[in-house]
Structure formats: structure tokens, C-alpha cells
C-alpha positions, 0 to 999 in steps of 0.5 A: 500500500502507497501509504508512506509518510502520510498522515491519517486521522483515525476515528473510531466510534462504539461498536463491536467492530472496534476490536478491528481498529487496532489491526488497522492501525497496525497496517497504516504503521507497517506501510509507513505511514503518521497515524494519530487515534481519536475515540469516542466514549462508546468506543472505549468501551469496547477498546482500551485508548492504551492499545491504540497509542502502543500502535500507533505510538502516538497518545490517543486523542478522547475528549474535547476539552480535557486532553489528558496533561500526558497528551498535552505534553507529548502531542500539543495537538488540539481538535483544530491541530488534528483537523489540519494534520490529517491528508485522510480521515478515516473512521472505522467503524462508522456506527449509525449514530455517527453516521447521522451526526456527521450528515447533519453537521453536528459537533458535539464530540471530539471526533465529529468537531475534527470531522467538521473542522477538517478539509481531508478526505472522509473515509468512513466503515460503516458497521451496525446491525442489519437493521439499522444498515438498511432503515432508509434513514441510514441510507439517506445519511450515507447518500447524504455524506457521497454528495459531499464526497465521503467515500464508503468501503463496506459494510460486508455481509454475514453473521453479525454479532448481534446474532442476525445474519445480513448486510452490516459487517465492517469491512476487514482492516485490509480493505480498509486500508486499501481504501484509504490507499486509493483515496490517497494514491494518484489517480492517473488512471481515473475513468479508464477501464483496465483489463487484467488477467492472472493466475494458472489455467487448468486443462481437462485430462479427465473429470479429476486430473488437469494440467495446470502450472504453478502459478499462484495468481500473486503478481497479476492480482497486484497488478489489479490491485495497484490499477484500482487504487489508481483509479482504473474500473478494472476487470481481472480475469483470473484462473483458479487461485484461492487469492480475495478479489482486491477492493473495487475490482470486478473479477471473473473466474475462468479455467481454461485457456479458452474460456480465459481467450473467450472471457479476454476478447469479449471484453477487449475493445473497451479497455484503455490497456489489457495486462496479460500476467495470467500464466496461460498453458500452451499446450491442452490435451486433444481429448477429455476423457468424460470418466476417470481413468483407471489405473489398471487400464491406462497402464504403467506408460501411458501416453497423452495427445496434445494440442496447442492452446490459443496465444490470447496476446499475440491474438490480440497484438495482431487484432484489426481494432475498429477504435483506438487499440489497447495498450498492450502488455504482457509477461513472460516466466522464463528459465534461461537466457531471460533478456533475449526470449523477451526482446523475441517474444515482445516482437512476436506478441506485438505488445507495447511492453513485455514484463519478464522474469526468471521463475528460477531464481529464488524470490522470483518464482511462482507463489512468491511475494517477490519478483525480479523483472525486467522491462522491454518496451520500445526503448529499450530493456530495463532491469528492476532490482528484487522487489514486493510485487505490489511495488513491481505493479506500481512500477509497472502501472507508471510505464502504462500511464506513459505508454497511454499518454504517448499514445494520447500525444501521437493521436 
């Protein structure tokens, strides 16, 4: 998450919920960035202030007028200091109560003054009973806040402590945190749709058996994770993996190679860029058995028939486009001799950009949370050092903007 030096103001109001407050201050500090805590009463009720300022290393801001002496000394922070100190204000959880107080304006606490007195973005986590989401004055509150420009992330769904079952869940402390990031992150992509494919594919041998590759989905979910922070309507693509689909991404699952091809070219003339990270199998078996091979029958050798698989990026590097054509970028897992197979293989998708790496070398393989990558584009071949894949796709996002604002500049 793009969150390094930046200071967030969080509020946490009286809800059950609020036990997840302290995993989210724990992420905002893990990324880098300033995060100082207000409560409201209720909320510390069902949280201590002391867990929070171990967090967030900061004292934890609780009352209006009677900051303790400890707070004074240490912060010299002020309803007003706090409201100018903040690039976002987060508030998570966001109950009914405070959802309706910060609609109508009112400032009768610490936390609602700071939100009034502040000029930051206002990010808010609902998290109530199902009932209390869905009565119309919750909603008209909630509509109330997205015309001043609040953003909402959540609620999810599920079993509610309250024991009813429905809509009204804070949204997990990772989502939260994303959120915040995309409310924080350029937005150079904003209004563009993305395409964004990831994970294996799966071929058929038989009702139980496939063939499939080892890839884990990692780097082409990071892909469609940074793109959405950046403001992109993304639409990833992906094959079977056991990976969340990233906050404010459509995803659509596939299997195979063909269904992946069907699920790509339907999609494709509506997109500002398609990014093919999806690692898609060459090769499918010529037949699918409609029953489980026994072993007894297939014997001690038994040999498989196959037959190439459509190359979806080279389908659409070659594709006669009615409008402006996407830009094109796609990935390569090699073994050996990286650098050239890249340089070859981007001339042959017809892409703009050719992402490669060597799946050999430690921290760059499959299911890892590293790659090492190097670009090959028109200018030229560009090494990255060792990297997070999160920081690779950030990277990789900043080459796509130039390639479309390139694209834009020529046209």
C-alpha cells in the first residue's frame, strides 16, 4: 500500500467492530505511514485508548476539552491541530449514530468537531446491525455524506454479532486500508477501464486430473490491485487461485485457456490497456476423457495427445481494432537466457511492453511475494532490482500511464 509518510486521522466510534481498529492501525504503521487515534466514549468501551497509542505510538486523542496533561505534553495537538494534520480521515467503524451526526453537521464530540473542522478526505466503515444498515434513514445519511464526497468501503455481509445474519459487517482492516490507499494514491488512471488477467489455467485430462502450472495468481492480482487504487474500473480475469478479489475490482473466474481467450476478447475493445500476467498453458490435451481413468487400464506408460492452446496476446497484438487499440502488455516466466526470449517474444506478441522474469531464481518464482523483472518496451530493456510485487505493479502501472499518454500525444 502507497501509504508512506502520510498522515491519517483515525476515528473510531462504539461498536463491536472496534476490536478491528487496532489491526488497522497496525497496517497504516507497517506501510509507513503518521497515524494519530481519536475515540469516542462508546468506543472505549469496547477498546482500551492504551492499545491504540502502543500502535500507533502516538497518545490517543478522547475528549474535547480535557486532553489528558500526558497528551498535552507529548502531542500539543488540539481538535483544530488534528483537523489540519490529517491528508485522510478515516473512521472505522462508522456506527449509525455517527453516521447521522456527521450528515447533519453536528459537533458535539471530539471526533465529529475534527470531522467538521477538517478539509481531508472522509473515509468512513460503516458497521451496525442489519437493521439499522438498511432503515432508509441510514441510507439517506450515507447518500447524504457521497454528495459531499465521503467515500464508503463496506459494510460486508454475514453473521453479525448481534446474532442476525445480513448486510452490516465492517469491512476487514485490509480493505480498509486499501481504501484509504486509493483515496490517497494518484489517480492517473481515473475513468479508464483496465483489463487484467492472472493466475494458472487448468486443462481437462479427465473429470479429476488437469494440467495446470504453478502459478499462484500473486503478481497479476497486484497488478489489479495497484490499477484500482489508481483509479482504473478494472476487470481481472483470473484462473483458479484461492487469492480475495482486491477492493473495487470486478473479477471473473475462468479455467481454461479458452474460456480465459473467450472471457479476454469479449471484453477487449473497451479497455484503455489489457495486462496479460495470467500464466496461460500452451499446450491442452486433444481429448477429455468424460470418466476417470483407471489405473489398471491406462497402464504403467501411458501416453497423452496434445494440442496447442490459443496465444490470447499475440491474438490480440495482431487484432484489426475498429477504435483506438489497447495498450498492450504482457509477461513472460522464463528459465534461461531471460533478456533475449523477451526482446523475441515482445516482437512476436506485438505488445507495447513485455514484463519478464526468471521463475528460477529464488524470490522470483511462482507463489512468491517477490519478483525480479525486467522491462522491454520500445526503448529499450530495463532491469528492476528484487522487489514486493505490489511495488513491481506500481512500477509497472507508471510505464502504462506513459505508454497511454504517448499514445494520447501521437493521436
Amino acid at each position: 500500500m502507497e501509504l508512506a509518510g502520510r498522515r491519517i486521522v483515525l476515528g473510531i466510534s462504539g461498536g463491536i467492530a472496534a476490536y478491528k481498529a487496532a489491526e488497522l492501525v497496525r497496517l497504516f504503521v507497517k506501510a509507513g505511514a503518521e497515524v494519530r487515534v481519536i475515540m469516542t466514549r462508546a468506543a472505549q468501551k469496547f477498546i482500551t485508548p492504551l492499545t491504540l497509542q502502543a500502535l500507533s505510538q502516538h497518545p490517543v486523542a478522547t475528549d474535547l476539552f480535557e486532553l489528558t496533561e500526558e497528551a498535552s505534553h507529548e502531542s500539543k495537538i488540539g481538535h483544530i491541530e488534528l483537523a489540519d494534520l490529517a491528508e485522510l480521515l478515516v473512521i472505522a467503524p462508522a456506527s449509525a449514530d455517527l453516521i447521522a451526526k456527521l450528515a447533519l453537521g453536528l459537533a458535539d464530540d471530539l471526533l465529529t468537531t475534527v470531522a467538521l473542522a477538517s478539509k481531508a478526505p472522509l473515509l468512513i466503515a460503516p458497521a451496525m446491525n442489519v437493521n439499522m444498515w438498511n432503515h432508509p434513514a441510514t441510507r439517506a445519511n450515507v447518500a447524504t455524506l457521497a454528495s459531499r464526497g465521503a467515500l464508503t468501503v463496506g459494510p460486508g455481509a454475514g453473521e453479525l454479532a448481534c446474532g442476525w445474519v445480513g448486510s452490516g459487517r465492517m469491512a476487514e482492516p485490509v480493505e480498509v486500508a486499501e481504501a484509504c490507499a486509493r483515496a490517497l494514491g494518484p489517480r492517473d488512471f481515473g475513468g479508464l477501464k483496465m483489463l487484467v488477467t492472472a493466475g494458472p489455467t487448468y486443462e481437462p485430462i479427465d473429470p479429476v486430473r488437469f494440467i495446470g502450472n504453478r502459478s499462484s495468481g500473486k503478481m497479476g492480482f497486484a497488478v489489479a490491485r495497484a490499477a484500482a487504487r489508481r483509479g482504473a474500473e478494472v476487470t481481472l480475469v483470473a484462473g483458479p487461485t484461492a487469492l480475495a478479489t482486491p477492493p473495487g475490482v470486478t473479477r471473473v473466474d475462468v479455467e481454461s485457456a479458452r474460456q480465459m481467450r473467450e472471457a479476454v476478447l469479449a471484453r477487449a475493445e473497451a479497455q484503455a490497456a489489457i495486462v496479460m500476467v495470467a500464466a496461460v498453458g500452451d499446450y491442452r490435451p486433444r481429448e477429455v476423457a468424460s470418466e476417470k481413468g483407471k489405473k489398471e487400464t491406462l497402464g504403467e506408460s501411458p501416453s497423452l495427445a496434445l494440442i496447442a492452446n490459443p496465444d490470447i496476446l499475440a491474438e490480440l497484438g495482431a487484432r484489426a481494432w475498429p477504435g483506438r487499440r489497447p495498450i498492450l502488455i504482457g509477461f513472460a516466466a522464463e528459465t534461461e537466457d531471460v533478456e533475449r526470449r523477451a526482446v523475441e517474444k515482445r516482437k512476436k506478441k506485438g505488445c507495447d511492453l513485455l514484463c519478464a522474469n526468471d521463475v528460477s531464481e529464488p524470490g522470483s518464482g511462482f507463489g512468491t511475494d517477490t519478483n525480479r523483472v525486467l522491462f522491454v518496451g520500445e526503448g529499450g530493456v530495463e532491469r528492476l532490482p528484487l522487489l514486493g510485487k505490489d511495488e513491481v505493479a506500481e512500477r509497472l502501472l507508471d510505464r502504462a500511464a506513459a505508454l497511454m499518454t504517448g499514445k494520447k500525444a501521437r493521436g
